[in-house]
Each structure stands twice: as structure tokens, then as C-alpha cells.
C-alpha positions in Angstrom: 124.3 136.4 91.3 125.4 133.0 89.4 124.2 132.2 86.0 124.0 128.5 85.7 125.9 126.8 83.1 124.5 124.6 80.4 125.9 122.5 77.9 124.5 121.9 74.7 121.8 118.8 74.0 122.0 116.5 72.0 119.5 116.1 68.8 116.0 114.6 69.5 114.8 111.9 67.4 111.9 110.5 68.8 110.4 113.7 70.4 107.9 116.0 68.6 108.3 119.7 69.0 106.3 119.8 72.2 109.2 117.6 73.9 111.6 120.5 73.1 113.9 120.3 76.1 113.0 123.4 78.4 116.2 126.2 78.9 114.9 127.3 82.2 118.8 127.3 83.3 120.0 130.4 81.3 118.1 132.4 83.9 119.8 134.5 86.8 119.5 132.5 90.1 116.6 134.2 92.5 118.3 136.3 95.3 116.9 135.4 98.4 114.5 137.6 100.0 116.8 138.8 102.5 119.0 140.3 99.7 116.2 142.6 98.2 115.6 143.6 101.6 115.8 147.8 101.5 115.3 149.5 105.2 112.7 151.3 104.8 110.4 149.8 102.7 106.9 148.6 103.9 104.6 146.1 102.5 101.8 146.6 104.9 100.3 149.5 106.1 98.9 148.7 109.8 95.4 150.3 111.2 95.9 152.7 114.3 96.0 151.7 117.4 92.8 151.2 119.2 93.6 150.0 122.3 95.9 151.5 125.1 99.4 151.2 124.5 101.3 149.0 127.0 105.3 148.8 126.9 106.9 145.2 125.9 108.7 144.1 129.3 112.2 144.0 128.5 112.5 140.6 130.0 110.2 139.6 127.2 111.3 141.5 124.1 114.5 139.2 123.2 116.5 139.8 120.1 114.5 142.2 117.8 113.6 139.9 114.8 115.9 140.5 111.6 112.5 140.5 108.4 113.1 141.7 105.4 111.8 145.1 104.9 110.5 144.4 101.3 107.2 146.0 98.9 104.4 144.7 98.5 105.0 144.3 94.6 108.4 143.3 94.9 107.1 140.2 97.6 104.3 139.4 95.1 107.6 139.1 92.2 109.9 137.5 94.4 107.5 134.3 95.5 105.9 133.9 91.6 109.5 133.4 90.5 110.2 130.8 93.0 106.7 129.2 92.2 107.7 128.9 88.6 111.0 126.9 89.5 108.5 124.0 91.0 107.7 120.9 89.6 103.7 120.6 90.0 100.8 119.4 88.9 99.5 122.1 87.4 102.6 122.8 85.2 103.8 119.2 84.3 103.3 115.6 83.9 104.1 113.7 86.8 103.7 110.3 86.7 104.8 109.1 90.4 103.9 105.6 90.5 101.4 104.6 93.7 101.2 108.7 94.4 98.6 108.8 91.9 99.4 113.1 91.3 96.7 114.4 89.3 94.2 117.5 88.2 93.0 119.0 91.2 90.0 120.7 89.6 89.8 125.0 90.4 85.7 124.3 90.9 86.9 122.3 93.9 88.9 124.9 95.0 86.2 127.5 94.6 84.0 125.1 96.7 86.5 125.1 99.8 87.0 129.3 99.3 83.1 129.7 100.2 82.9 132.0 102.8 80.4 129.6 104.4 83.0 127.1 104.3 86.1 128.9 105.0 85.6 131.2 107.5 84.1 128.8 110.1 85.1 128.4 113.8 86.0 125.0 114.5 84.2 125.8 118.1 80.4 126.9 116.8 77.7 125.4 118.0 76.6 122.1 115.9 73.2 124.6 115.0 75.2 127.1 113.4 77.1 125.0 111.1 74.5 122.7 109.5 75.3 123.2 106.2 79.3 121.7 107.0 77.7 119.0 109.0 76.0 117.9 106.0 78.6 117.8 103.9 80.6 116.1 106.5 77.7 112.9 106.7 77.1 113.4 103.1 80.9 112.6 102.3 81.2 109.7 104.7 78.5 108.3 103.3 80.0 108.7 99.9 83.2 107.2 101.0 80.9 103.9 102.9 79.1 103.4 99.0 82.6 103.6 97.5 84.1 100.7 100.2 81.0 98.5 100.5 81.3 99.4 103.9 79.6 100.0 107.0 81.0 103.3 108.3 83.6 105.8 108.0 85.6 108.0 110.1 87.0 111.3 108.4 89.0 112.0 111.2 92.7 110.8 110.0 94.5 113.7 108.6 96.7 111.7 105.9 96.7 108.0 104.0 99.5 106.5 106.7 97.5 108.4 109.6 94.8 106.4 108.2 96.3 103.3 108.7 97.3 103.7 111.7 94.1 104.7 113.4 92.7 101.6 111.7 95.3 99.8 113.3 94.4 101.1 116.7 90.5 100.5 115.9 91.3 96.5 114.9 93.3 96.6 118.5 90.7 98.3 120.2 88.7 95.5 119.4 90.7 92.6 120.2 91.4 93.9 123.5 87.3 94.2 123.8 86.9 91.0 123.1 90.1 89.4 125.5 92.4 88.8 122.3 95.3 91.1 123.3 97.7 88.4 122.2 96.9 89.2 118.7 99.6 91.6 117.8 101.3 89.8 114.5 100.5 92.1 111.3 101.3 90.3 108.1 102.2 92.2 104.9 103.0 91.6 101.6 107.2 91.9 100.6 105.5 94.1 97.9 103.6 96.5 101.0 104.1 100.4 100.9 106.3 101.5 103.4 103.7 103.3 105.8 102.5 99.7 106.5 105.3 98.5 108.7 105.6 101.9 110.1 102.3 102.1 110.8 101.9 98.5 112.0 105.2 99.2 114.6 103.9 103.0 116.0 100.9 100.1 116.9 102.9 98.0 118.6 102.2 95.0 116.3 105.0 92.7 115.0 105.3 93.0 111.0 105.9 89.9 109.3 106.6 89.8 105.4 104.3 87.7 103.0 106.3 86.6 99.9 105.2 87.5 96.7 105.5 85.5 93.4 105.5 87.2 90.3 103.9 90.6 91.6 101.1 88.6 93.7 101.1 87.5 97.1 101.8 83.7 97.5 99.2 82.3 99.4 101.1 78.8 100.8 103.7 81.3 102.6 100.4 83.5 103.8 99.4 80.0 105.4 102.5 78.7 106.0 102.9 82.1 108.1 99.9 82.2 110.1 100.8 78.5 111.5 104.1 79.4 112.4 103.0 82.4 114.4 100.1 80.9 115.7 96.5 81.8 114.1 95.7 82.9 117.4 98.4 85.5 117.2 97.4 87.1 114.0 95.6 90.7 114.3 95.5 91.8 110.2 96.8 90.9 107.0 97.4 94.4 105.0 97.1 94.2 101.4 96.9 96.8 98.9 94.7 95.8 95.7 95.5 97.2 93.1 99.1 96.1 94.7 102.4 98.2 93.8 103.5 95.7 91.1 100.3 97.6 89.3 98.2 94.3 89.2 94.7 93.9 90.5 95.1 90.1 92.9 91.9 88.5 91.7 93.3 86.3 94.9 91.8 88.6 97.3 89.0 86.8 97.9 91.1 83.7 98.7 92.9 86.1 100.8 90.4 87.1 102.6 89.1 83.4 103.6 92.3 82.9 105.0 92.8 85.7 107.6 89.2 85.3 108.8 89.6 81.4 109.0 92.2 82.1 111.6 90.3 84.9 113.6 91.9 88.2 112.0 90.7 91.1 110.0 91.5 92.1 106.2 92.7 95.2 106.1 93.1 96.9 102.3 95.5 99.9 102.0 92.9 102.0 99.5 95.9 103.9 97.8 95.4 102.1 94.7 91.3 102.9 94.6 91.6 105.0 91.6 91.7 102.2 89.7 88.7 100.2 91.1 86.4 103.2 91.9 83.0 101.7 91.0 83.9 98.3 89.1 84.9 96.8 92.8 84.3 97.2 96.8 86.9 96.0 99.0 83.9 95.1 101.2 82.2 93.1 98.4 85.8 91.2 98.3 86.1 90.6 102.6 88.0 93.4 103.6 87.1 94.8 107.0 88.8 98.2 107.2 90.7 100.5 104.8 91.8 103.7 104.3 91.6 106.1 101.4 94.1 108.7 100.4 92.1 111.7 99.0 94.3 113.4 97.2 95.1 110.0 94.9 91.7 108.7 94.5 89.3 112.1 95.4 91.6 114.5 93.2 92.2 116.6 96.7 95.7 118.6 96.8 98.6 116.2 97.9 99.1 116.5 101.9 102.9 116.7 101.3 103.1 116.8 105.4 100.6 119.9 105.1 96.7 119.8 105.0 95.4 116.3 103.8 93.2 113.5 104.5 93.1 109.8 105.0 89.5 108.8 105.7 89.0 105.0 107.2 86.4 102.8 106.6 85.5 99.7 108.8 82.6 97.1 109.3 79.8 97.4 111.6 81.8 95.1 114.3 84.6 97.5 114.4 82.7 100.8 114.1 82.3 101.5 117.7 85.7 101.9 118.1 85.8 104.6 115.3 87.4 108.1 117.1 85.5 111.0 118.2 83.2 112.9 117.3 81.7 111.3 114.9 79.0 113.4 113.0 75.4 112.1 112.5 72.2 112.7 111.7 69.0 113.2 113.9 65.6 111.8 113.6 64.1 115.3 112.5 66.9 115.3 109.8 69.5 117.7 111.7 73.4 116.5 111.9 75.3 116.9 115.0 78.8 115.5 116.6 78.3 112.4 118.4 80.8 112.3 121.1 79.3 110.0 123.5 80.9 106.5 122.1 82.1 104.5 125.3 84.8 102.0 122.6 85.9 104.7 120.8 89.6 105.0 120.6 89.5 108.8 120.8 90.6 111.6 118.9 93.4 111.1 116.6 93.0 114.8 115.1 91.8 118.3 116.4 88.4 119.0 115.7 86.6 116.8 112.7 89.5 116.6 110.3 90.7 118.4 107.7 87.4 120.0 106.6 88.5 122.1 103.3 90.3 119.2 101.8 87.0 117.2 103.1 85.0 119.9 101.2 87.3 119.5 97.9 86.5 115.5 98.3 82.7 115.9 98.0 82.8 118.4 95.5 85.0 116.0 93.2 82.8 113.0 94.1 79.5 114.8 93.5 80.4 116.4 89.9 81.6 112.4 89.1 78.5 110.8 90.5 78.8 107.2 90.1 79.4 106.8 86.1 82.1 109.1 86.4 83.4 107.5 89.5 83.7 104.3 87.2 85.0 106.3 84.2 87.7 107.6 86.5 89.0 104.1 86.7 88.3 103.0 83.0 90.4 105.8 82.0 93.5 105.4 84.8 93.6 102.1 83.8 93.6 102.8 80.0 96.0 105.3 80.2 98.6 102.9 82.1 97.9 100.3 79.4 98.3 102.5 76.5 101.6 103.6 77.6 103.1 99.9 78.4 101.7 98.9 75.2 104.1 101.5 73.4 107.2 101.6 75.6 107.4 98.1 76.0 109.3 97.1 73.2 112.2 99.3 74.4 111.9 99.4 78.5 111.3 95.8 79.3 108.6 95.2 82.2 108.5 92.1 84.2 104.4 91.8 84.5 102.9 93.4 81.7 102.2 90.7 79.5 99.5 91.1 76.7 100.1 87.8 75.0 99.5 86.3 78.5 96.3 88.6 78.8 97.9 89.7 81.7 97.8 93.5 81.5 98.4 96.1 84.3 96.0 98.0 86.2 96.6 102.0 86.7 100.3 101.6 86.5 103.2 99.7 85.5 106.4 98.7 86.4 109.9 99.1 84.1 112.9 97.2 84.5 115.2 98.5 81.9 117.7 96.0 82.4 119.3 96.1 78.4 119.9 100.5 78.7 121.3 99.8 82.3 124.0 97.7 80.4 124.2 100.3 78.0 126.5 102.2 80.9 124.0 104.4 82.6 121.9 104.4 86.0 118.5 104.4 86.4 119.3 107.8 88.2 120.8 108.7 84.9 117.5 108.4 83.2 115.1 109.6 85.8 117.7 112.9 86.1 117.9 113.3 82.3 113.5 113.5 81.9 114.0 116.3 84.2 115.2 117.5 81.0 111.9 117.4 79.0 110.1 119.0 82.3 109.0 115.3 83.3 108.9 114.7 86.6 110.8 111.4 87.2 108.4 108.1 88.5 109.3 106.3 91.5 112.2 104.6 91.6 113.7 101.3 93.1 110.4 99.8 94.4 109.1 97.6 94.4 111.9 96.2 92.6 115.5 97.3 92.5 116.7 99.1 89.4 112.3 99.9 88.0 110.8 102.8 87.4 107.2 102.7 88.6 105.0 104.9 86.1 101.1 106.1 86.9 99.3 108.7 84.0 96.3 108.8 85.9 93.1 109.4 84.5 93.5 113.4 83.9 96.0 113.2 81.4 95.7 113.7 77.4 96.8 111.4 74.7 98.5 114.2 73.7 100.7 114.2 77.2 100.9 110.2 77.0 102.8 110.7 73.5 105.0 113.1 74.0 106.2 111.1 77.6 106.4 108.1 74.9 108.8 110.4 72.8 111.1 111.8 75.8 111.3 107.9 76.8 112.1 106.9 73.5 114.7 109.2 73.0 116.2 108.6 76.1 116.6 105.2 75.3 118.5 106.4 71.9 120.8 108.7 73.4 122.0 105.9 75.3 122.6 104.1 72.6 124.5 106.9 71.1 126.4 108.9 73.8 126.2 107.1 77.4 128.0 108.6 79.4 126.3 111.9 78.4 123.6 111.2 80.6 125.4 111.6 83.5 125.7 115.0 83.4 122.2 115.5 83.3 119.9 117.3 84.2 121.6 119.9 82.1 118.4 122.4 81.5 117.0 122.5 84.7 118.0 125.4 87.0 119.9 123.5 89.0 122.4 121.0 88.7 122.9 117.4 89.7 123.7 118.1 93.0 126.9 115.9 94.3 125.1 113.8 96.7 127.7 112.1 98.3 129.5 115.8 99.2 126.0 116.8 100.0 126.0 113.9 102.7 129.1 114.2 104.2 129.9 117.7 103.7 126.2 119.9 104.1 126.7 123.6 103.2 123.9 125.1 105.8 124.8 129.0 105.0 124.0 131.2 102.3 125.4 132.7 100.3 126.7 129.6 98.7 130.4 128.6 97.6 130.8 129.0 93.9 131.1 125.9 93.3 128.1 124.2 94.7 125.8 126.9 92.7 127.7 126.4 89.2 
């Protein structure tokens, strides 16, 4: 086994106590599970056999497969260790700008674990499983209140699956009334990546909108739609709140320009959590969005696992919504509707992901609609507070109080005068690791920024001590530059050499001494 090394840190000035710099690194590296492996030992005990035994034909059997052979205590030890090596929610702050990674709330989690809930058959009759139904219509309903509106398809199984089965709906209808030439999607220069991705697994030409000073300009969006021809243009995606953390009081504008030429509005909801019951994108023209539950509805983060990216749509596009779609009877029953002629089809097995569905309701029914809007008091408080205080220090390009222009859930850093101090903005995000922050986005939606989001679930006790680790970040620059690029130095591992790790992978274990020291 390898002890990793450390070095020692430099004296904190800003931070209290609770920024202490963590010393996770003296530990022993894990062994893998392989290597505590002991033939022999069993975890499980099997029951007997109570059906006839039949040989494995040979032809079938392959190469035995090589498991560890490892108790049950031991597995139990080996997988809590690992877990306490992860950054998460549950252990640290993590303010990832536009991932919105927050409190996922154990009542929720208790909600999904009912047996009534979790050991369903995703092929019972509709009669057997009214209760899930309900809470199915119940939270689509929810979600069409939330987006002003018409209807809601829980379907999508993540934010950018969302999108594109919007996508397909807004084609859907186009083709259904003879516009197939409309295939031109227009986005701002600002858009999250999953727009153009989603917009070209679509088939749609993406087209960038320029942005001026963290809005979108609205003479290019013109400008744009006459040089591709309004007849051309399918959707204009826009996400309000946008990235630069700014709420486009625009929108409306936007709006009247993309239906004046025949197309649809359509909002990318990952920024909701900071409008949740002070604005609808309905109220404000848009005709289809999508959320992202775990940013807005405080379910776990998909993270290419379980998730869920509900999409909303007007009445004119919700016959091409996929199926089934669940609804409710005359006599007050629910049941899947599968008999929609426009529908675009499935998009997902069965009705979605119900147990993150189930966390969703639960989160939106304990809020109810004054804590729905307190939600996004708070998000965008919390975002505020923190600009306010690190301002001074990291310099940020649209957070502007004497202007009364102010950010909405998160901001936007450029800290352009401790770049020239002799460090990258790698250097500082690697360094936070440090204080067991996890770094913010990085490098969007400008080069060299650091994109930072609280969120509502976080303590002014958290915001100041992130204040303190930023602060004296920013002075250890000053003082000892080239320091910081040795960091992180108190995590369990290492800046990893990422140019080596490029060209030159190491895909075996155990690893070469050096890439482990």
C-alpha cells in the first residue's frame, strides 16, 4: 500500500477554524477489493435448492468468473471507506454553477422506499396501482401550475432528454401542419451545451444568437431570422435565468419575435430554481420547456443513472406529447392513455423514472406554493450575499449593485488581477479542494470564470466560511504563487499529470509508484 505524501500549508488568514484544511491524505490508500479477496470466505449464504438440478452445458459455461471471495463485514468496510473519499452533497458545499447541487431531503427518500412505491411491477394492471397513478397526475399537474402551462409529459428520463423530446414534439408539429422546412434552431452564444446537442440528435441546424453583456441581443436575433428565412425557423432556446446568472427581463420581447415569424419559444427550465413562484415561463410566451428535477425539485442528481427531465408544452403541441400519458377518468380513477394518434411515441420504458418522480412530489408538496417561492427568495439571496462579499477581491463582469443590476441564483467571477498574480484558474479551483470545497464550473460561459451557485439549502454559516477559503486563496497568491500549483496537497489524491494521463493512460492495477505518490 502507498501513503500519500503531503506537504505542509501554508497559514490561513481569512479562514475561521471551520475552514481548517482537511488531512484526509495521511491515510493508507484503499486496496481494491480484489486484494482482500481470501478463498474461502462467503458473504452470502444461498437457500437450498428447490428445483431440479440441471448441468450448465459446457458450450455455455465460458471462463468461470474471477469475484472476490470477500465477508460480508469486510464488503460493508471496504465500500464505506470508498464512500468517504467522495465529494457529495451530503458531506460538502458544492457550489456547481447552473447544476444547482443541493439538500436532497431523507423524508423524500423515505417517500420513494415505501413498499407501496417501490416494490411495484412496471406491468400491473392500471387498477392495481392507483395510488402511483395519482401521484403521477398529481405531479404533472404540479409541474403545469409551476410553467403556466398546458400539459406535461414525465416521460424524459434527464434535463437534455428533456429537450430533446421537446424538440421532436415542436417537429412533430410542424410536419402536421406541412412546415417540414422549419429545421433552423437558434440559441443564445451563452446556451448550455445540451442545446446544440440536443438541437443536432433532432436534425435541426443550430445557429448562435450573440449576447451583449450577459443578455441576448435582440437586433442579431432579428437580424438572424431574416437571413435564414422566418419561414425556416422551428425554436429559439433560451434559458431564463440565463448562465451569465441574470434573469432577461427581454423575454417577453423575445418571445414576440419568434412567434412573429411562425416559431415556438422554447425555455431550457435549468435555471427554475430561481423563479419558482415569482414567474411562469408560460405567463412570459414560452411554449415548451423542460425541468431538471434534481436542480429545481431537490431530486438526487441523474449523473447518467436514475433522473428526470419532465417537459411541459401548450395545448397546440400537447398531442404530440409521448406515450402513455396518465389521466384521469370521469368517476375520478387514473389510467395510461395510450391511444394518442400525434404522439411522437415513447422516449422511455414504461412512465419514467417513477422513484425520482415520487421524490419530486414529495419535495413539491412539503413546499406548497409559499415555500416554492421561498425556495427562490432564498437561492437568489444566497447568490447575492456572496457576490456582495467577494466582489471586492474576485472581479465579476455583471454583478453590479451601483447599477442595480444584481444577479439572480448565481454569479459569474472573472478573476483577472490573481490570474496575473501567476496562477490558473485550475490553480484556484484545485487548491479549494483543499478546504473540502468542491470547485464551481469553470471556463463558461466565459473563458478564465468561475461560475458559483449556493442554492437555497445552504447556511450563512457555510456562505462564510466559502467567503473565508476564497479570501484566503486570493492572499496566498499574493504571498506564495507558485505554491498553488502544487495543490491540491490534502486531498487523497494528487493533481493528477493530465497531459501524461492523455497521452500515456495507465489502464492496469496495481499502479506504478509514481502515478500513486
Amino acid at each position: 500500500m502507498t501513503t500519500i505524501e503531503t506537504k505542509p500549508q501554508p497559514a490561513m488568514t481569512h479562514a475561521s477554524e471551520t475552514s481548517r484544511v482537511a488531512t484526509r491524505s495521511r491515510r493508507a490508500a484503499e486496496p481494491l477489493i480484489f486484494e482482500k479477496s481470501v478463498p474461502g470466505q462467503r458473504g452470502v449464504d444461498l437457500p437450498p435448492l428447490d428445483v431440479p438440478h440441471a448441468p450448465i452445458d459446457p458450450a455455455l459455461a465460458g471462463t468461470p468468473v474471477e469475484l472476490p471471495e470477500v465477508g460480508q463485514h469486510d464488503v460493508m468496510a471496504h465500500y464505506t471507506h470508498l464512500s468517504d473519499r467522495n465529494f457529495s452533497v451530503d458531506g460538502n458545499f458544492y457550489p456547481l454553477g447552473s447544476c444547482t447541487m443541493k439538500h436532497n431531503p431523507r423524508i423524500n427518500e423515505w417517500a420513494a422506499a415505501l413498499p407501496g412505491f417501490g416494490r411495484l411491477h412496471p406491468l400491473q394492471d392500471d387498477d392495481t396501482i392507483q395510488g402511483a397513478l395519482r401521484l403521477l397526475y398529481e405531479t404533472r399537474c404540479f409541474l403545469q401550475e409551476i410553467a403556466g402551462l398546458d400539459e406535461v409529459s414525465l416521460q424524459p428520463a434527464a434535463g437534455a432528454h428533456g429537450e430533446y423530446t421537446a424538440l421532436k414534439v415542436i417537429r412533430a408539429y410542424f410536419n402536421d401542419h406541412g412546415q417540414a422546412q422549419r429545421t433552423v434552431v437558434l440559441a443564445p452564444d451563452n446556451a448550455h451545451g445540451t442545446n446544440p446537442a440536443s438541437c443536432a440528435m433532432c436534425g435541426a441546424n443550430v445557429v448562435a444568437v450573440r449576447t451583449e453583456d450577459g443578455y441576448t441581443d435582440l437586433d442579431d436575433l432579428r437580424r438572424l431570422i431574416g437571413v435564414h428565412g422566418a419561414e425556416h425557423i422551428a425554436a429559439f432556446m433560451i434559458t431564463n435565468p440565463n448562465t451569465a446568472g441574470l434573469f432577461d427581463g427581454s423575454i417577453r420581447e423575445c418571445a414576440d419575435i419568434v412567434h412573429d415569424a411562425g416559431a415556438m419559444l422554447y425555455l431550457d427550465g435549468a435555471n427554475m430554481n430561481a423563479v419558482l413562484g415569482r414567474t411562469r415561463p408560460g405567463d412570459f410566451g414560452a411554449d415548451a420547456m423542460h425541468y431538471n428535477t434534481h436542480k429545481t425539485f431537490s431530486t438526487p442528481h441523474g449523473c447518467g443513472g436514475p433522473g428526470a427531465g419532465p417537459i411541459a408544452v401548450t395545448a397546440a403541441l400537447a398531442p404530440y406529447l409521448p406515450v402513455p400519458q396518465v389521466m384521469m377518468a370521469d368517476d375520478g380513477s387514473f389510467y395510461l392513455d395510450r391511444d394518442r394518434p400525434k404522439s411522437i411515441g415513447k422516449v422511455r420504458s414504461f412512465i419514467g423514472q417513477f422513484g425520482v418522480l415520487v421524490r419530486c412530489w414529495a419535495y413539491i408538496s412539503a413546499c406548497g406554493p409559499e415555500g416554492l417561492r421561498h425556495v427562490a427568495d432564498t437561492a437568489v439571496l444566497n447568490a447575492n450575499y456572496l457576490a456582495a462579499r467577494l466582489r471586492d477581491v474576485y472581479e465579476m463582469p455583471y454583478f453590479r449593485p451601483k447599477q442595480k443590476r444584481f444577479c439572480a441564483h448565481e454569479f459569474v467571477t472573472v478573476p483577472k488581477r490573481l490570474l496575473a498574480g501567476g496562477v490558473t484558474l485550475n490553480d484556484i479551483a484545485k487548491r479549494m479542494i483543499d478546504y473540502a470545497v468542491h470547485p464551481p464550473t469553470m471556463h463558461w460561459p466565459v473563458h478564465d470564470c468561475l461560475m458559483v451557485e449556493p442554492t437555497e439549502t445552504e447556511s450563512k454559516r457555510t456562505l462564510d466560511r466559502f467567503v473565508d477559503v476564497m479570501l484566503d486563496i486570493a492572499d496566498q497568491i499574493q504571498r506564495d504563487a507558485p505554491s498553488l500549483a502544487e495543490a491540491p496537497t490534502e486531498s487523497i489524491v494528487r493533481r493528477a499529470d493530465e497531459v501524461g494521463a492523455a497521452r500515456k493512460p495507465v489502464l492496469v492495477h496495481p499502479l506504478p509508484d509514481a502515478a500513486t505518490s
